[in-house]
C-alpha positions as CSV (number, residue, x, y, z in Angstrom):
1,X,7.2,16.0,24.8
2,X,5.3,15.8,21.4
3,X,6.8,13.6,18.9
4,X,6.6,15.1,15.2
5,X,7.8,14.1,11.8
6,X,9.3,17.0,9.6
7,X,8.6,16.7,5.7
8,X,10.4,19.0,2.9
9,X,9.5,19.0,-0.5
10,X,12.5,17.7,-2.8
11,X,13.1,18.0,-6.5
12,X,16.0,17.2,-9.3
13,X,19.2,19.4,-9.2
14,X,18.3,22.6,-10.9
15,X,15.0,22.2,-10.8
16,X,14.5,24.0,-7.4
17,X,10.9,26.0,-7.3
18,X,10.0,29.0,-5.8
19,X,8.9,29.5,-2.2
20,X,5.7,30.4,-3.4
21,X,5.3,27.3,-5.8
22,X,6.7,25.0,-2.9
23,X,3.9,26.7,-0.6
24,X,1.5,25.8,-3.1
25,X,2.6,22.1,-3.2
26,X,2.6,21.5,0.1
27,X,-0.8,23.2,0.7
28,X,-2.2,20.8,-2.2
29,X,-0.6,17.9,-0.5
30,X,-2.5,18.4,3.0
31,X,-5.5,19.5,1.2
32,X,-5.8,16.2,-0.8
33,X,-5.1,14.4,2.2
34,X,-8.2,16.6,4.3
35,X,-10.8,16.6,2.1
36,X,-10.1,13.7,-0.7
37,X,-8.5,10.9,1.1
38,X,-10.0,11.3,4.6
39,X,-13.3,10.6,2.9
40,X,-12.0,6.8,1.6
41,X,-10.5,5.9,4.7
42,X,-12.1,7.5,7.5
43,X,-11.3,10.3,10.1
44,X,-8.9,8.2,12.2
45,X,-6.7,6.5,9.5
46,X,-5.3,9.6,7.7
47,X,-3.2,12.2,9.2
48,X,-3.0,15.3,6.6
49,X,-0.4,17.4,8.6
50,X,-0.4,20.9,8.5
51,X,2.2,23.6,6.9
52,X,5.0,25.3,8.8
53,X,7.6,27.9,8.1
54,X,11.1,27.4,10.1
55,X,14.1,29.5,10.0
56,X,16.1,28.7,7.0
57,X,19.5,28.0,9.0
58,X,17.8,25.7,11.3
59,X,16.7,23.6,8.2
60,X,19.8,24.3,6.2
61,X,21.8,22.8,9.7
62,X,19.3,19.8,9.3
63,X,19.9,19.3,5.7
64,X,23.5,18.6,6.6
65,X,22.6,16.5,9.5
66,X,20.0,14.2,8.0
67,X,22.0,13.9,4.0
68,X,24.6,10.8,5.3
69,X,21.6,8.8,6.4
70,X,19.6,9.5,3.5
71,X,19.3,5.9,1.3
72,X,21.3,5.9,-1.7
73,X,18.5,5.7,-4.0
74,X,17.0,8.9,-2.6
75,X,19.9,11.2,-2.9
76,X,19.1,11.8,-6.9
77,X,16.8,14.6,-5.7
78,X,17.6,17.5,-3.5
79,X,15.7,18.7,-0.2
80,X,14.3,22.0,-0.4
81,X,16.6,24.3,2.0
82,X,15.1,27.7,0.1
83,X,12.0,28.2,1.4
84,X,12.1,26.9,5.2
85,X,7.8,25.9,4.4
86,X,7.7,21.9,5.5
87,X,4.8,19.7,6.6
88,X,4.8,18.6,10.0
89,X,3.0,15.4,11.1
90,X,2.8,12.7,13.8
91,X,5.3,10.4,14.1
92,X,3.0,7.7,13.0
93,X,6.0,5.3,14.1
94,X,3.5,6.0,17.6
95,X,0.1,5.3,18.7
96,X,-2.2,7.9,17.6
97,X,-3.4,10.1,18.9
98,X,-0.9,10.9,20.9
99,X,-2.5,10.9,24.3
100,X,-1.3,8.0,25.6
101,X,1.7,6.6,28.0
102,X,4.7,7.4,26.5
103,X,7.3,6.2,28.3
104,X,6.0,2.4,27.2
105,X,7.9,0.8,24.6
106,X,6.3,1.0,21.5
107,X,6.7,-1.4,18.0
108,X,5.5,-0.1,14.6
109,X,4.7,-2.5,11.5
110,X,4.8,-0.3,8.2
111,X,3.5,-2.6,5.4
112,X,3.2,-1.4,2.1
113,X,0.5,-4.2,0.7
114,X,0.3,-2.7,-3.1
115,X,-3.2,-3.8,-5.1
116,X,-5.3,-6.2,-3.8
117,X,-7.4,-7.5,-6.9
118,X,-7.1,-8.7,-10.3
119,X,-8.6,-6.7,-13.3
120,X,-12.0,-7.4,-14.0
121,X,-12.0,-4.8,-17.1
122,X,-13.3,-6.1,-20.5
123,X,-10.7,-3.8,-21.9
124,X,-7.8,-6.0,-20.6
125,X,-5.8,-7.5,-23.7
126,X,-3.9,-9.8,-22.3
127,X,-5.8,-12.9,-20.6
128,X,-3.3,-13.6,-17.6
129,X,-3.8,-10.1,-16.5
130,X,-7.2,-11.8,-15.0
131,X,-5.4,-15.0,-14.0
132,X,-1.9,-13.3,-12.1
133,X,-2.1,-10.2,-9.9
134,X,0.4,-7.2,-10.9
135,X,2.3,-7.6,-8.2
136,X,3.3,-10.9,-8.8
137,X,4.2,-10.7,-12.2
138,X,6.0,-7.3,-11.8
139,X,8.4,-9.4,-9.2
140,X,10.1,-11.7,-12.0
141,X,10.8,-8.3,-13.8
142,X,12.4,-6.6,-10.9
143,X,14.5,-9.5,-10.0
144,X,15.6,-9.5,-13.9
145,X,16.8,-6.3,-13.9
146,X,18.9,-6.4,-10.4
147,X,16.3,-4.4,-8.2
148,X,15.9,-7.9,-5.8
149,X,18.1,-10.7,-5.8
150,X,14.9,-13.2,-5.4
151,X,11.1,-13.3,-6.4
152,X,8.8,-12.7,-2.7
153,X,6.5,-15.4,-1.9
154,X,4.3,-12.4,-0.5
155,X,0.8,-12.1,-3.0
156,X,-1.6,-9.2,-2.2
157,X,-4.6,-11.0,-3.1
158,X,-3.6,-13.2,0.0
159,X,-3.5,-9.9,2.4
160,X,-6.8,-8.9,1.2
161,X,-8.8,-12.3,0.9
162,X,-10.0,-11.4,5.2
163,X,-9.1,-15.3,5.5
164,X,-6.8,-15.6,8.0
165,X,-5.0,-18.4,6.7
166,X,-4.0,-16.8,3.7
167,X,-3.4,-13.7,5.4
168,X,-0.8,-14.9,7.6
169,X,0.8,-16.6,5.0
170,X,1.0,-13.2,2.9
171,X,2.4,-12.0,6.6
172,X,5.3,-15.1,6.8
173,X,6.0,-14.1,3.0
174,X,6.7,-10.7,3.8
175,X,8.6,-11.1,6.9
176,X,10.7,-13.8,5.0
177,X,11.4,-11.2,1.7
178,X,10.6,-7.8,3.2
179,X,11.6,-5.7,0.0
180,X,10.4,-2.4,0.7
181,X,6.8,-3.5,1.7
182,X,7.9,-4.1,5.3
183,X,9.5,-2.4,7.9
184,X,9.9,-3.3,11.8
185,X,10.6,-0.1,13.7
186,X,10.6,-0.2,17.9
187,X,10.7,2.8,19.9
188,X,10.6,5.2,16.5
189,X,14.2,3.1,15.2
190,X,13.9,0.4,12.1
191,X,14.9,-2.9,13.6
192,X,13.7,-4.9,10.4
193,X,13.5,-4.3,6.7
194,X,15.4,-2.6,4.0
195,X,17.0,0.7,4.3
196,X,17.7,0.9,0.8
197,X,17.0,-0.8,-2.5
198,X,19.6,-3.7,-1.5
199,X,19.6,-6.9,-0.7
200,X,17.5,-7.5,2.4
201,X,18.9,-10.3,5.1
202,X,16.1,-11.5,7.0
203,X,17.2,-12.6,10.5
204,X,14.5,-13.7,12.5
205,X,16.6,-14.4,15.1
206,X,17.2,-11.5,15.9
207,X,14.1,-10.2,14.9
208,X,12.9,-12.6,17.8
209,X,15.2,-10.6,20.2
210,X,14.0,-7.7,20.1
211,X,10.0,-8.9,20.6
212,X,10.7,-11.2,22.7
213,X,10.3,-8.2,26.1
214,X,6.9,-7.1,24.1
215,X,5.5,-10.7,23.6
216,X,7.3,-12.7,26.3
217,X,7.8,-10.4,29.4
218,X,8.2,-12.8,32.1
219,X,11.0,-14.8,29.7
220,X,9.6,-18.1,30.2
221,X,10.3,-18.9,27.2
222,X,13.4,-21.3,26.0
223,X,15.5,-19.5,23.2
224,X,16.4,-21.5,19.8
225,X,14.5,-21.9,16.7
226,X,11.8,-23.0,18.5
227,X,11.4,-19.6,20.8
228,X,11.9,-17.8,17.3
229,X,9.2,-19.3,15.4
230,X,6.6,-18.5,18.4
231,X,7.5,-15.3,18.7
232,X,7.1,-14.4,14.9
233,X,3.6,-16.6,15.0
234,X,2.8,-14.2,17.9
235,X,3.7,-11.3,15.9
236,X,1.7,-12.4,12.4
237,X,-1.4,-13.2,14.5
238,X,-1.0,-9.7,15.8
239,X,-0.9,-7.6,12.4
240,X,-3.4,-10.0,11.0
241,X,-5.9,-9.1,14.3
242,X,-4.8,-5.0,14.0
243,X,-5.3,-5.2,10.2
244,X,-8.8,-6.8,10.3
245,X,-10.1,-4.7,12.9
246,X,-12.5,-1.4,12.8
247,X,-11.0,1.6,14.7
248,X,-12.9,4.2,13.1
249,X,-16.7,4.5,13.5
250,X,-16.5,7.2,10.9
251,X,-18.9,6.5,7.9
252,X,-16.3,7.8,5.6
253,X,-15.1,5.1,3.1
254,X,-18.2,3.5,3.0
255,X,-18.7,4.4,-0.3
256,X,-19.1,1.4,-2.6
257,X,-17.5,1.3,-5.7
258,X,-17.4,-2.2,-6.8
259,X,-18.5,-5.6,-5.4
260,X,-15.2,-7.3,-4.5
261,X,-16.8,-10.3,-5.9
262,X,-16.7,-9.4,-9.2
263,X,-13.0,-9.9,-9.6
264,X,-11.4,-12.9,-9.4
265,X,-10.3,-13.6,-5.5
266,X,-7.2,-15.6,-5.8
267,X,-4.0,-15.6,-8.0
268,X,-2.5,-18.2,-9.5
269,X,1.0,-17.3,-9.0
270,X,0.3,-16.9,-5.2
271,X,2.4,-19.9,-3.7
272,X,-0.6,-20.2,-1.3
273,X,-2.8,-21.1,-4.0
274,X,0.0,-23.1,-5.7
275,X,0.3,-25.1,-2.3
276,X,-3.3,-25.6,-2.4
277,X,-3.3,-27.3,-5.7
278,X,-0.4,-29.5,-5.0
279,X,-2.0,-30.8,-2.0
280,X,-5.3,-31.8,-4.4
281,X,-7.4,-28.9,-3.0
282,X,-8.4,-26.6,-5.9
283,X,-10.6,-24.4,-3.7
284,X,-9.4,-21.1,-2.1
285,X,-11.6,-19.8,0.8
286,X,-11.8,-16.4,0.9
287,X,-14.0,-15.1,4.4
288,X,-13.9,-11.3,2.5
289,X,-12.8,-7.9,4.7
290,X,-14.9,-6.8,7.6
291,X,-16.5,-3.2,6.0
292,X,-14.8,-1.0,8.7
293,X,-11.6,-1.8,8.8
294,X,-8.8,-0.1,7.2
295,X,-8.1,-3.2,4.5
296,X,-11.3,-3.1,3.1
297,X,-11.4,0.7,3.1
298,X,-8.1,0.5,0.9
299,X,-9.3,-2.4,-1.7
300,X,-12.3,-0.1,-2.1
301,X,-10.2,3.0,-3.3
302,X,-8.1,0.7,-5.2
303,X,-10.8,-0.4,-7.1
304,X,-11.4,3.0,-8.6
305,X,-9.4,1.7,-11.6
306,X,-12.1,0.0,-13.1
307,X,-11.1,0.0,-16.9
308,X,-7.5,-0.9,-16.0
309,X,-4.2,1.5,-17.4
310,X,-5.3,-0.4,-21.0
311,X,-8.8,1.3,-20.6
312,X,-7.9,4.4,-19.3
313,X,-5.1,5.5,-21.2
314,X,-7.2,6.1,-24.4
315,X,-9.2,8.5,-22.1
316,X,-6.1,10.1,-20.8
317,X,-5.1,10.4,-24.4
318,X,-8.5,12.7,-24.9
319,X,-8.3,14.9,-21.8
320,X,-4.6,15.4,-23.4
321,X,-5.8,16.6,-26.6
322,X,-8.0,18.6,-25.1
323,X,-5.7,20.3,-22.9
324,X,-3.6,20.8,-26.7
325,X,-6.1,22.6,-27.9
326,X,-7.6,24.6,-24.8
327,X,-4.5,24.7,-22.4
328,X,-6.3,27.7,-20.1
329,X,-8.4,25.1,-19.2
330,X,-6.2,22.7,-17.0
331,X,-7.1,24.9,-14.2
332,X,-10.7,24.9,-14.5
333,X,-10.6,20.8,-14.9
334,X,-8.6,20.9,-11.5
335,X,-5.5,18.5,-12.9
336,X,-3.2,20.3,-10.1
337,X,-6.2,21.0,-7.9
338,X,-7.6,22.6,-6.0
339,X,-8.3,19.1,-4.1
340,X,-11.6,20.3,-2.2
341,X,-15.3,18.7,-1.7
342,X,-15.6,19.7,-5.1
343,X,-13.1,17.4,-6.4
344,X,-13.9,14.8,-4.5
345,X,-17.8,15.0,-5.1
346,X,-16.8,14.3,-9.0
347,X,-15.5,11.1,-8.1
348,X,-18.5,9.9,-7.1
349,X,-19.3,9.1,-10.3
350,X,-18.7,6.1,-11.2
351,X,-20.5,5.4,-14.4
352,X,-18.5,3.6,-17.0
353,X,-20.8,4.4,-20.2
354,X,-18.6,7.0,-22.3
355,X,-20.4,9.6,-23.9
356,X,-17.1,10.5,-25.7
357,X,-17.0,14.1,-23.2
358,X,-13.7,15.3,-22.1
359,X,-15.7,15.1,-18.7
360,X,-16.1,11.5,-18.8
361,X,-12.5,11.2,-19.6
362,X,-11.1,13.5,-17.0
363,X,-13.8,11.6,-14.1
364,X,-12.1,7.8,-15.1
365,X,-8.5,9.4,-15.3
366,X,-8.7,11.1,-11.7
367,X,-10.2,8.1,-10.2
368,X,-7.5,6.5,-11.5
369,X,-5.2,8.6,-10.0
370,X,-6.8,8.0,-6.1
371,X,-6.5,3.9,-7.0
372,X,-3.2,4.4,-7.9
373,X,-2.4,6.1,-4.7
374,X,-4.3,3.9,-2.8
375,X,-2.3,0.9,-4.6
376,X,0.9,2.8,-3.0
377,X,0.3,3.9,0.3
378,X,1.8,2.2,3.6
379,X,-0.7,1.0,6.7
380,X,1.2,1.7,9.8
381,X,0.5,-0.4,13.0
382,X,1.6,0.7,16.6
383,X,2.0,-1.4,19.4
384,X,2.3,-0.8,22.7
385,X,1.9,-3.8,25.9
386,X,-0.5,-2.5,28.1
387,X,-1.6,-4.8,31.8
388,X,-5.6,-5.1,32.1
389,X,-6.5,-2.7,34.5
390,X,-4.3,0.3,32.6
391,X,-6.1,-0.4,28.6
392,X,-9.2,1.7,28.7
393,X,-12.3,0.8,26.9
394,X,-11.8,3.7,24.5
395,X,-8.7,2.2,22.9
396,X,-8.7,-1.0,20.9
397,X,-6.7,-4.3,22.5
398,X,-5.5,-7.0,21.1
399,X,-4.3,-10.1,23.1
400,X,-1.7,-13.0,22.5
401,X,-0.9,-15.9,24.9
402,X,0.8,-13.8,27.2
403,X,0.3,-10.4,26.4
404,X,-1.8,-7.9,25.4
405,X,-1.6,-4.6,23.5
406,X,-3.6,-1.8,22.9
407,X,-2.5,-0.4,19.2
408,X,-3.7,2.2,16.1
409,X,-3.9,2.0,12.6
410,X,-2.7,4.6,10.2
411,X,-2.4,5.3,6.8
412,X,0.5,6.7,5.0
413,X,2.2,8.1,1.4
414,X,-1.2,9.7,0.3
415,X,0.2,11.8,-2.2
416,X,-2.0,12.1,-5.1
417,X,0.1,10.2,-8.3
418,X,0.9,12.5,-11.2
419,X,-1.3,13.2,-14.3
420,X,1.7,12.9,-15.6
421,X,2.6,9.6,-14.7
422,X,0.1,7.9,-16.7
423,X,1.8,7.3,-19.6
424,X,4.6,5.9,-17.8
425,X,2.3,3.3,-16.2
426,X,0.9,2.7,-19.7
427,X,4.7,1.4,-20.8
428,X,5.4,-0.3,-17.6
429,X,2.1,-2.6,-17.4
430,X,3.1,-3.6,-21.1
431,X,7.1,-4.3,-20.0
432,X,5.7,-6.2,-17.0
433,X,3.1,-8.4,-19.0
434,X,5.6,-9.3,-21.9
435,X,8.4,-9.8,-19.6
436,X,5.8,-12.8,-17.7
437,X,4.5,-14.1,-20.5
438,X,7.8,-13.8,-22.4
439,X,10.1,-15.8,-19.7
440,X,7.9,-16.9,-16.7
441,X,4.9,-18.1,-17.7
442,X,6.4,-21.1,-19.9
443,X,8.8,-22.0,-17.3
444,X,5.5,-22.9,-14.8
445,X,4.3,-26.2,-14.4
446,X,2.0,-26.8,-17.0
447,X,-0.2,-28.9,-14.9
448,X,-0.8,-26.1,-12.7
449,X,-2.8,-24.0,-15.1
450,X,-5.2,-27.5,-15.8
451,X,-5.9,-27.7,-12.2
452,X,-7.3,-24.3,-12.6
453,X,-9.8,-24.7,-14.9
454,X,-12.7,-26.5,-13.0
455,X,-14.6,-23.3,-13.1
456,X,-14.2,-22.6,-16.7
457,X,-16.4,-24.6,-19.5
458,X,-14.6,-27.3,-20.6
459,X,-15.4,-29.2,-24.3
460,X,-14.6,-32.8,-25.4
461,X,-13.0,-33.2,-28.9
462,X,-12.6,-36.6,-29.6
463,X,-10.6,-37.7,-32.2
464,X,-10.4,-40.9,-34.6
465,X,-8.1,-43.6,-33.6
């Protein structure tokens, strides 16, 4: 019995659209995902979906069903029930494709790892935006104003760096402050994580329970502390092996935008790094992301944004006067699509001279848009134990000390991010800056920063005595 995930469109109260318009969306949303985002990530990775129409009473008796278990923080917008058009997909909470023994048990990692480089952008105004990754500094600001109760040790940079170290380090981090980047689902049901925008308990402990059958099945293993910390070591080395390996042989997302070595390749905020440092090692290894798998494929659309929001949003500003002046012309420049080969062949350019077109302009601000969704978007990985004469040489195994699994990678919450939103992310990179530099940054050790600067030229001033 196929296992599918139903999607409806929702909106703010009174703002509900028209069938037609929701058609429209939706067809724009699989389309984006077909021919934009397949071409980044490759054939195997992204799941588009396709459309469906169902009988409104069946999704108005849904609706009902589903609205008690819908997190708080969602409820501020209401599901479509008008039109009965929803996406249907594969429950990526599975191995994909589908054709596979079911009746196994199956775990699911969903990890949302958010950007994985520092901007390298000579139009950055503010130098600890080169120095500290987004993510990092936007934690202090959403523990400020009551989103967390606590700062995650996670750092992206960490995830990305291909070093395995670091990587299961950014793995512990997230396991030990989950926020919303992480989520532990087993047999399709979330075991770990947040449901909601609360207070996340981690438990590994019972965490440990419920892997214990996948990682430990003949249970000769002791329980305590000591059982738990095994079994989440088992685990990390897992996602770190899944992440770092190439299941598509697609050449789709080969496209090189820019060398990963021209941005800085650590954060200093990263308590890695700040580890490192104490310990009077100043020098972060960083191995880099085998080209095929689905890590590097990410970084690579991430790195779209290559004039940063402080760069862009003068272009945005033009495209928008523009649009003042010529408003039939939104739809030729395809702002709300169509997304086709044709949009995504204009993103190919990735020339940063500015001849002061509206062209130019509109190129930087929609591969903006793609980085921004690639900055966003969740990497599931499915699990499933498998004994050594049953895992076939087409599917991709991973072993531990005593098991071994044959899993897929998928990629998930490709949604193109507004036009719209730009402005939005204008004010919020300012808040998060000023908020770091306001209240964090002079709180840090102030030797830290010193032990930084062995790369940096240095110059003697001596003074009289």
């Amino acid at each position: 019995q196929r296992c599918v995930v139903l999607r409806f469109l929702k909106s703010p109260p009174n703002q509900n659209k028209t069938p037609e318009e929701i058609l429209h969306h939706l067809q724009n949303i699989v389309d984006f995902g077909k021919h934009v985002m397949k071409q980044f990530f490759g054939e195997n990775y992204v799941h588009h979906g396709e459309i469906i129409q169902l009988p409104l009473d069946f999704v108005r008796q849904l609706c009902l069903k589903i609205q008690p278990e819908r997190p708080e923080c969602r409820c501020d917008k209401d599901m479509d029930t008008l039109s009965g058009y929803a996406m249907c997909l594969p429950n990526l909470t599975r191995l994909q494709p589908f054709r596979f023994a079911e009746h196994r048990p199956i775990l699911c990692i969903e990890i949302k790892p958010k950007c994985g480089f520092i901007p390298f952008s000579s139009h950055v105004s503010q130098e600890i935006k080169h120095k500290v990754c987004r993510y990092c500094m936007h934690q202090h600001l959403k523990v400020a104003n009551g989103k967390w109760k606590r700062p995650s040790k996670y750092c992206p940079l960490d995830l990305f760096s291909g070093n395995k170290q670091r990587m299961h380090f950014a793995l512990k981090s997230l396991l030990q402050e989950a926020q919303n980047n992480l989520k532990i689902f087993k047999n399709g049901e979330l075991i770990y994580g947040c449901k909601d925008d609360q207070d996340c308990v981690s438990d590994w402990n019972e965490l440990a329970r419920h892997l214990k059958p996948f990682f430990f099945p003949s249970n000769g293993l002791v329980s305590g502390p000591h059982c738990t910390r095994t079994i989440v070591k088992e685990l990390i080395h897992v996602i770190t092996m899944a992440l770092l390996s190439s299941t598509d042989t697609c050449r789709a997302g080969d496209m090189k935008t820019v060398p990963i070595s021209q941005g800085r390749s650590y954060c200093e905020a990263s308590a890695f790094n700040k580890e490192l440092v104490r310990n009077g090692k100043h020098k972060l290894e960083s191995s880099g992301l085998p080209r095929g798998c689905l890590l590097y494929k990410t970084l690579q659309a991430q790195m779209l944004d290559m004039l940063d929001i402080e760069g862009l949003y003068p272009l945005y500003s033009r495209v928008e006067q523009y649009l003042e002046e010529f408003p039939e012309e939104r739809s030729t420049l395809q702002i709300d699509g169509p997304y086709n080969e044709v949009f995504y062949e204009k993103l190919l350019d990735l020339s940063l001279e500015d001849d002061g077109t509206v062209a130019f302009a509109l190129t930087k601000v929609q591969q903006y848009r793609i980085a921004m969704t690639a900055k966003d978007c969740s990497i599931m990985i499915a699990l499933s134990p498998c004994l050594q004469d049953e895992c076939s040489e087409q599917r991709p195994v991973v072993l531990t000390s005593k098991s071994r699994f044959t899993f897929s990678v998928s990629v998930l919450d490709l949604d193109l991010k507004p036009y719209e939103s730009i402005p939005h992310q204008y004010k919020l990179d300012g808040e998060i800056v000023n908020y770091y530099l306001k209240n964090i940054q002079a709180k840090e050790d102030p030797v830290m920063s010193n032990l930084f600067k062995e790369n940096e030229d240095c110059t003697l001033v001596l003074h009289k005595v």
